[in-house]
N, C-alpha and C positions, 0 to 999 in steps of 0.2 A: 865636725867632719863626719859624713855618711862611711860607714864601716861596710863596705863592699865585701861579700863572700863567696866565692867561687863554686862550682859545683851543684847549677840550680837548674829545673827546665822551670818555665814560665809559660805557663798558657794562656793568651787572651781569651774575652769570654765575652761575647755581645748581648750585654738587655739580657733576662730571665730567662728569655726562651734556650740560650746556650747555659746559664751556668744553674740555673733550677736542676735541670738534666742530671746534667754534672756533681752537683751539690747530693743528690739524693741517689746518684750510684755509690757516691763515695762514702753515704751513711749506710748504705746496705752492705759494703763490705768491711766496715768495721767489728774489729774482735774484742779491741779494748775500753777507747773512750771517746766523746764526742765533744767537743767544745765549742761553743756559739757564741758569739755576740753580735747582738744587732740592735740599730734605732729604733724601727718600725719591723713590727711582726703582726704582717696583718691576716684577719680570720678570711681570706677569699681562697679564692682557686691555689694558687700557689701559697699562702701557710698553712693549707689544710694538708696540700699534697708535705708539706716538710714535717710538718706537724706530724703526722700516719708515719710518715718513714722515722722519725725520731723514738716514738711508741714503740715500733717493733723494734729496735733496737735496744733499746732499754730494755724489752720483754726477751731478748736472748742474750740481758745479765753485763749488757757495756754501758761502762758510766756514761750518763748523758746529761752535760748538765749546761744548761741554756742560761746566757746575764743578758736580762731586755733594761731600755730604759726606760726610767719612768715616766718619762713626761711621753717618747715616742710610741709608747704601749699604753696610755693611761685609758685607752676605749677598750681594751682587751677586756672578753667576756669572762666572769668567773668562771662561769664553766667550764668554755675554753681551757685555762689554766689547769684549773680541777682534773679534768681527763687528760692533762699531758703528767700531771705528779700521779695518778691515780695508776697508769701506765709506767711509772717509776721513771719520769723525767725529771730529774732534779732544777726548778727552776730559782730565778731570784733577781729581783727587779735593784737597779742602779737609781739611788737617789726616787725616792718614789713621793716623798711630798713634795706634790709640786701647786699649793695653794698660792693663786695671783695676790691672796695680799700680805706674804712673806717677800718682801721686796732683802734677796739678800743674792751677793753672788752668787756663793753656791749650790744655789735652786737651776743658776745658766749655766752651770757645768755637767754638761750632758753627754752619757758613754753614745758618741755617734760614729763607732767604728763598725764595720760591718768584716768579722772575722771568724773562721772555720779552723778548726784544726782537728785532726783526727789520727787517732794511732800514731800519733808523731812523723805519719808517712805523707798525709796531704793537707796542707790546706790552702785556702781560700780566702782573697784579701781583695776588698772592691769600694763602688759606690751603692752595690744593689742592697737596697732593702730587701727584707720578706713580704713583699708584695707583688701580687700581679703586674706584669707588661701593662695588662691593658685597663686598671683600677685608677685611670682617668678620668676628669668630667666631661662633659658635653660629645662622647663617643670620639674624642680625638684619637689621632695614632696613638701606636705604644709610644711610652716614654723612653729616653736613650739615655744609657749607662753601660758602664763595663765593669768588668772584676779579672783575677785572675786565678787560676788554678794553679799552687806551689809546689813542688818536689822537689828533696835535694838538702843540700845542708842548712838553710835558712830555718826550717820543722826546729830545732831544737829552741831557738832562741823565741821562737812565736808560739810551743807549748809555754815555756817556761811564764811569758808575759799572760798567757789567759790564766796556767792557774794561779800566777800571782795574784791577778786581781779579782779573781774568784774568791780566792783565797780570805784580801782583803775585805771585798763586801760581806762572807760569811761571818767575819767578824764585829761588822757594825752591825749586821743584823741578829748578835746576839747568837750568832749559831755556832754549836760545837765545827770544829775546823774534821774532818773527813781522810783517810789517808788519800793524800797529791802524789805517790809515786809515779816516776816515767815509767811510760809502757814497756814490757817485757821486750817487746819486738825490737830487732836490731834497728836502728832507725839512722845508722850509719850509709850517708847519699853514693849508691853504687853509680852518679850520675859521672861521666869521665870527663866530658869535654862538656857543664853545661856552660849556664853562663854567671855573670858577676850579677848577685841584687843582694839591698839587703832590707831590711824590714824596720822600718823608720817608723816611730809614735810619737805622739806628743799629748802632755798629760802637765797637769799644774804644776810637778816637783821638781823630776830629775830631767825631764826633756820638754820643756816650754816650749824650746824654739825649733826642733830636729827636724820636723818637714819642714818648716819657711825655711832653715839654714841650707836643707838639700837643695830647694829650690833656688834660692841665694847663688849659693855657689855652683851650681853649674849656668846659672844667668849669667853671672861674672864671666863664667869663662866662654860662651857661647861664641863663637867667631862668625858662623854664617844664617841659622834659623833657627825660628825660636814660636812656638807651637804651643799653646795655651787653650783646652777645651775646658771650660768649669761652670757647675749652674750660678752659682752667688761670687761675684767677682767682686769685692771691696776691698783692694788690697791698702796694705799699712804703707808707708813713709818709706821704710826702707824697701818695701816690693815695687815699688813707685821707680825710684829714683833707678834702682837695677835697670829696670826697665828701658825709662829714659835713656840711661848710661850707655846700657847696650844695642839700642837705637841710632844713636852719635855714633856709634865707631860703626856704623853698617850692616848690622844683623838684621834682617829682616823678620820682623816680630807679627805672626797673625795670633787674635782671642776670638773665641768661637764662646761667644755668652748668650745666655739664657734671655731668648727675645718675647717669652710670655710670660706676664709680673705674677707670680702665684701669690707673691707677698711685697705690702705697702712698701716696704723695708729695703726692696730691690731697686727701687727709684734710686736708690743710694750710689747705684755703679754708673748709670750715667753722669755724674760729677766730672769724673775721670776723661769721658770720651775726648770732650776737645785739647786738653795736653796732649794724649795718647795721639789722635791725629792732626794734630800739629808738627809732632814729631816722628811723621809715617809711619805709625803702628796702624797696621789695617782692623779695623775691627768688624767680626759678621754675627749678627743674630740670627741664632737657632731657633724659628717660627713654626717648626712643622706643629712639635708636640712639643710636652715637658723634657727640657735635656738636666739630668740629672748627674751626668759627668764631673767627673773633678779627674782628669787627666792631661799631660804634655808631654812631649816632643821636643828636643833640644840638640842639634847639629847632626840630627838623625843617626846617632848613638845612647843618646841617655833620657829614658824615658822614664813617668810613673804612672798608677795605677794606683786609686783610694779612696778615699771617705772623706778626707779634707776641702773642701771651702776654700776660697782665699780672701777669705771673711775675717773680721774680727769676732765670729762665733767661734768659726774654729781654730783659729790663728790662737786665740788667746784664752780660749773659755771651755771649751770641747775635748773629751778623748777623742783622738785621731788615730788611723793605720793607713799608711802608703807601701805599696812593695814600688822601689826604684830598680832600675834595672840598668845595665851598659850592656848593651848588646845591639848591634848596628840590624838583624835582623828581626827583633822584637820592635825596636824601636821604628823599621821597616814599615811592620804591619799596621801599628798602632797609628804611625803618620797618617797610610791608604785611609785608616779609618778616620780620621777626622778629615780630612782632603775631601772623603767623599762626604761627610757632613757639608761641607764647605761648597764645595760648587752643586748641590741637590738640595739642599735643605736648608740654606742658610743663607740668609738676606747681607750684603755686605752696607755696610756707612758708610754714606757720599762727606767725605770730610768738609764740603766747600756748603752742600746744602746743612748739615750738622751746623757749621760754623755761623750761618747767614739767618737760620730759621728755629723753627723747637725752640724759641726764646721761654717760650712757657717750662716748657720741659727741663730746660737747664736748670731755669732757675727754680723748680722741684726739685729735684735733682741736691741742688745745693743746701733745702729746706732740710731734706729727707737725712742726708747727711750730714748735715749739722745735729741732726738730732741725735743721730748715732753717737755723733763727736761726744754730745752733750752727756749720752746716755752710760757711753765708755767711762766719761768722765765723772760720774756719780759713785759706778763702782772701781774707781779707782787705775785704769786703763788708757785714758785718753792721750798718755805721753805716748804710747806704744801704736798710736796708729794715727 
């Protein structure tokens, strides 16, 4: 059950160009500590600008201390690195061997949450990497993703979860553990009327399943629309069947998926198409550029914003961070925003040429995903999707 907490503002943040901004005001007005995670932290225009702002903040004496992951950082230059600890950025990579012939789960359990917290007063929970908009191939548009700016009472439970697991990786890497005191600042949310979110993860122990369950359950209960923007769509059995279920009773279900293959692996979602429009789920691929999104929209009240997949990468295998939210006005905006993905930018599937044609494609589709099946089932997963 999602543990909704009252007293929050929530601000949407469109692609880097909105929350880069955002991100590196918020590190120039910190007095106490900084806390980062992220998958990719790349060396271009934008991690150089994060990178500068994180420097000086460390250089006037606020803990800074940055968790990359390994496998999504493994091109990070030593240098690079060298001049942000050199600067007194305390850095420390998650799971960092990541050699292709250690065929072992937890080599694919990868910190892919992209999360901010600072002074216990802001932070920041999204899909955006530390990379440029526009660190594309072939000069395509910027890529599309969203994050969100947090204030409010949610700050306490989301310092607590970074420097847990700060916490924790200092300890597998051997490292003296550091004083984790909360910051001095009152960090008590003076916000009066915000609104309900709460800060959902999911990690191999204590919360496996707490995004797919939020999802879950407000799919269960959806009565009229149901809004689904995400790059890699390969949902499990039980995301499946929600679906369907809530199709049968009348919901009007549209996904806005990732209409250009960056990887062999995505062949995998089209398997799904012809159920899905069988049973009048509309589905529209996002062709402009890369959509990087993992966001939805549910009876135009209950929305999220995060880092999750609806993959068996991250379903089952990945640190995750989603901020949920009940608020008919956030969830307002965030609709507009994929709406207008949807009629600008987004190709929709003719369910009857789908059905008739693409015989090739399907039956890829079917290959690709099996293999996934197969691959689940090697390390031990395969019941779960």
């Amino acid at each position: 059950m999602t543990q909704f907490i009252a007293g929050n503002h929530i601000q949407l943040l469109r692609n880097g160009t909105e929350y880069f901004p955002a991100l590196v005001t918020a590190i120039a007005q910190a007095k106490q500590t900084i806390y980062l995670q992220t998958y990719i932290f790349e060396v271009d225009a934008a991690g150089i600008q994060i990178a500068d702002a994180l420097k000086v903040a460390a250089q006037r004496d606020v803990t800074v201390r940055v968790l990359l992951d390994g496998f999504g950082c493994k091109d990070m230059p030593a240098d690079f690195v060298k001049a942000l600890k050199k600067a007194g950025v305390q850095i420390l990579f998650y799971r960092p061997k990541i050699s292709p012939w250690t065929f072992k789960k937890n080599r694919l359990r990868r910190l892919h949450r992209k999360v901010v917290v600072i002074d216990e007063q802001i932070g920041f929970v999204g899909g955006i990497n530390i990379i440029d908009d526009n660190n594309v191939p072939n000069d395509m548009p910027p890529r599309l993703d969203y994050a969100v700016r947090v204030e409010g009472a949610l700050l306490p439970s989301m310092l607590a979860s970074v420097q847990k697991l700060w916490r924790r990786i200092k300890l597998t890497h051997l490292q003296a553990l550091s004083n984790d005191a909360k910051p001095t600042i009152n960090a008590k949310s003076s916000i009066k009327k915000g609104v309900n979110a709460a800060f959902v993860l999911r990690d191999n122990l204590l919360h496996r399943r707490d995004i797919e369950n939020a999802y879950l359950s407000a799919i269960n209960a959806a009565k009229s629309e149901i809004m689904i923007a995400n790059a890699y769509f390969v949902p499990g059995r039980r995301f499946r069947q929600a679906l369907l279920k809530a199709a049968k009773r009348g919901v009007k279900i549209e996904l806005v998926l990732q209409g250009r293959m960056e990887y062999f692996l995505m062949f995998a979602t089209h398997a799904f198409y012809s159920v899905f429009l069988k049973s009048g789920i509309a589905i529209f691929e996002y062709r402009k550029s890369y959509m990087h999104c993992k966001v939805a929209v549910i009876d135009n009240s209950w929305a999220t914003v995060g880092s999750s997949n609806i993959d068996p990468f991250s379903m089952l295998l990945a640190r995750e961070a989603n901020i949920v939210v009940q608020d008919t006005v956030f969830a307002s905006e965030l609709r507009t925003e994929i709406r207008q993905s949807i009629q600008q930018e987004a190709i929709q599937i003719d369910a009857q040429e789908w059905l008739q044609s693409h015989t090739f494609k399907r039956f890829l589709s079917w290959l690709v995903y099996g293999a996934v099946r197969g691959f689940l089932g090697l390390i031990g997963y395969s019941k779960e999707h």
